[in-house]
C-alpha positions, -999 to +999 in steps of 0.1 A: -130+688-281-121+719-303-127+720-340-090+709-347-099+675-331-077+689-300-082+686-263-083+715-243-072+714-206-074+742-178-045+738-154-049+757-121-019+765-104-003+770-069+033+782-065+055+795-033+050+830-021+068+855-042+074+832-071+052+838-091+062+855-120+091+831-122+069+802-121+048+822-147+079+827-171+086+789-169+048+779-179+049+798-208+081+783-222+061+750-222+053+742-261+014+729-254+010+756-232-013+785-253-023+810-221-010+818-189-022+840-162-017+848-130-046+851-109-062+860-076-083+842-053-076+803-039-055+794-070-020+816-085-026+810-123-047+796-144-029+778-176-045+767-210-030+736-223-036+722-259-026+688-271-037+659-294-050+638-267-054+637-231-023+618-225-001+646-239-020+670-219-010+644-188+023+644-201+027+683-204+014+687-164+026+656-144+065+659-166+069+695-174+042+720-151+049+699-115+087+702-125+089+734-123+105+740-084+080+770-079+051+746-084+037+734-053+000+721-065-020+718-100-059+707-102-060+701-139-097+707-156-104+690-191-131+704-216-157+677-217-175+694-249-170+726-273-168+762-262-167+789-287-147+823-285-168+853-280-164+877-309-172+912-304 
C-alpha cells in the first residue's frame, strides 16, 4: 500500500490490431487511472490504477477498462507491499 493508505494496481492490457492509441486515449480518460503506456512485447499497455481499496480498483477494470470495445484482455497485478520512486 502507498503512503496515502492507497492501493496501487498494474493493469496489463491487450487491444485489437491498430487500436491502440484509441484504446490508449480512452484509458486515460478513466479518473483512477494515473499512467498509461503503450508497450511492446506480449502485452499492448501497461496502466497504473490508484484507488482507496481494491474493490474500486475492481471496479475501475471489470466496469470501465474491459468496456472499452478496443479492449480484448487485462491481467490486473496489485502491489502486495510499498515501492518507492527513484529520485535522481
Amino acid at each position: 500500500m502507498s503512503k496515502e493508505g492507497k492501493k496501487i494496481a498494474f493493469v496489463l492490457i491487450n487491444v485489437k490490431v491498430g487500436m491502440e492509441h484509441k484504446a490508449l486515449e480512452e484509458i486515460k480518460k478513466i479518473p483512477y487511472v494515473k499512467e498509461a503506456y503503450i508497450t511492446m512485447g506480449g502485452r499492448d499497455m501497461i496502466v497504473k490504477v490508484v484507488g482507496n481499496n481494491v474493490r474500486e480498483i475492481y471496479d475501475v477494470v471489470l466496469n470501465r477498462i474491459r468496456q472499452i470495445p478496443y479492449v480484448t484482455q487485462t491481467m490486473t497485478l496489485v502491489a502486495a507491499g510499498e515501492g518507492e520512486e527513484k529520485t535522481e
